[in-house]
C-alpha positions in Angstrom: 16.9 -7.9 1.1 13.3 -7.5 0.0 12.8 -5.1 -3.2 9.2 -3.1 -3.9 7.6 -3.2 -7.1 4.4 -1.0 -7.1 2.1 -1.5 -10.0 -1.5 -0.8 -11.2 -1.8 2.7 -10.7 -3.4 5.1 -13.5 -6.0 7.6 -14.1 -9.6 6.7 -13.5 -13.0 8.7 -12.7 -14.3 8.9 -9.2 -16.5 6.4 -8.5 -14.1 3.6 -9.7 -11.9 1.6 -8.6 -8.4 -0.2 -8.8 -6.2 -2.6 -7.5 -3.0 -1.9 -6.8 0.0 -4.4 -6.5 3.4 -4.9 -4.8 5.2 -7.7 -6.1 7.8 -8.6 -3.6 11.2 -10.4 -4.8 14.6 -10.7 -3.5 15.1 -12.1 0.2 11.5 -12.0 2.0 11.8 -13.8 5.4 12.6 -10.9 7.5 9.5 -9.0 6.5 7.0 -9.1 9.3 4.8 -6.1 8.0 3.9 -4.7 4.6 2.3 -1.4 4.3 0.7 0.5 1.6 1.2 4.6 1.9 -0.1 7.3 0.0 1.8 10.9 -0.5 -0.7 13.7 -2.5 0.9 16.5 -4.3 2.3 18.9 -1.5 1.4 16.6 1.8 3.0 14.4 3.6 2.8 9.9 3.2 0.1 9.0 4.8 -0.8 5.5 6.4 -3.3 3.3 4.3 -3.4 0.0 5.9 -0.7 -2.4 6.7 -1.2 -6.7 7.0 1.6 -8.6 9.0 2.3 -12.1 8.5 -1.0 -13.6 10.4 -2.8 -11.8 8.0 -4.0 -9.4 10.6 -4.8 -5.9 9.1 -5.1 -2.6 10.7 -6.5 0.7 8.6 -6.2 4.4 8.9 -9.8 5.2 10.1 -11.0 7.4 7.3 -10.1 4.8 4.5 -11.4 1.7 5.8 -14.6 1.9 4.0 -13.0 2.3 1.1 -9.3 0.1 1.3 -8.8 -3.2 1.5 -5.0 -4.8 2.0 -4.8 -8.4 1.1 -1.6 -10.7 -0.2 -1.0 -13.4 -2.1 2.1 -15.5 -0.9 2.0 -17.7 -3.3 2.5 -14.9 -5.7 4.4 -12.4 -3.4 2.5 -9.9 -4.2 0.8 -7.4 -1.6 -2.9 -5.8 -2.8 -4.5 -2.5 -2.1 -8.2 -2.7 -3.9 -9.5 0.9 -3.9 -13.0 1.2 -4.9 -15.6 4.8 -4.9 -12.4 6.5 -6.1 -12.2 10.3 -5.2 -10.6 13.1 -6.3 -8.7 14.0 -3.3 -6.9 9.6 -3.9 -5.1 11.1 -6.3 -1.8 10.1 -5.3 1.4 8.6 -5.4 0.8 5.2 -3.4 3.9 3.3 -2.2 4.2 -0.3 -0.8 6.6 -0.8 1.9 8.1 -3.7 4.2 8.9 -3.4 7.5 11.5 -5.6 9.5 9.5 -4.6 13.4 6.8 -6.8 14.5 5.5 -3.2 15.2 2.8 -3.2 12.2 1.9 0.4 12.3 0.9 3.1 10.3 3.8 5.4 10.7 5.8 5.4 7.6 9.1 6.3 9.6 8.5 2.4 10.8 9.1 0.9 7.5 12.6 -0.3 6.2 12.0 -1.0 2.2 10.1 1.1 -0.2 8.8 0.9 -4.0 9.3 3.4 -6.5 5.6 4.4 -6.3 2.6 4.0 -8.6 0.6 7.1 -9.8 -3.1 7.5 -9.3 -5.1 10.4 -11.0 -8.8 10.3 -10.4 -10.8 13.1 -11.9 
């Protein structure tokens, strides 16, 4: 099935931002919902925003300002664009596909993960 590649990730000063990038390869039609999670030192993953295959998006509420999800499908490649970067991003962020039509923000919903892609903001 589907394999996760996370990239983009680094350190960067608040205020920035970054986009972040999931290339997608392997067997892809089964995927209904990609994802994009976060897991800070110590806490748990936590929902970012997830797009299914309409394109339709849904956010945790106290990112939205800040997130944006988007995909390429010529490319394969899923898109998180971070921008007034703040300390408390600093995170490992995963990308994740999910076989369920249910296009939540649970984690536990997801079926494939990345390796995850370290961002430091100080």
């Amino acid at each position: 099935h589907v394999q996760l590649v996370e990239s983009g990730g680094g350190s960067v000063q608040a205020g920035g931002s970054l986009r972040l990038s999931c290339a997608a390869r392997g067997y892809t039609y089964d995927t209904y919902c990609m994802g994009w999670f976060r897991r800070p030192p110590g806490k748990e993953r936590e929902g970012i925003a997830v797009i299914d295959n309409d394109g339709d998006t849904a956010y945790a509420e106290s990112l939205k300002d800040r997130f944006t999800i988007s995909v390429d499908n010529a490319k394969n490649t899923l898109y998180l664009r971070i921008n007034s970067l703040k300390p408390e991003d600093s995170a490992t962020y995963y990308c994740a596909a999910g076989f369920s039509r249910f296009c939540g923000l649970s984690a536990a919903a997801y079926d494939v993960w990345g390796r995850g892609t370290q961002v430091t903001v100080s």
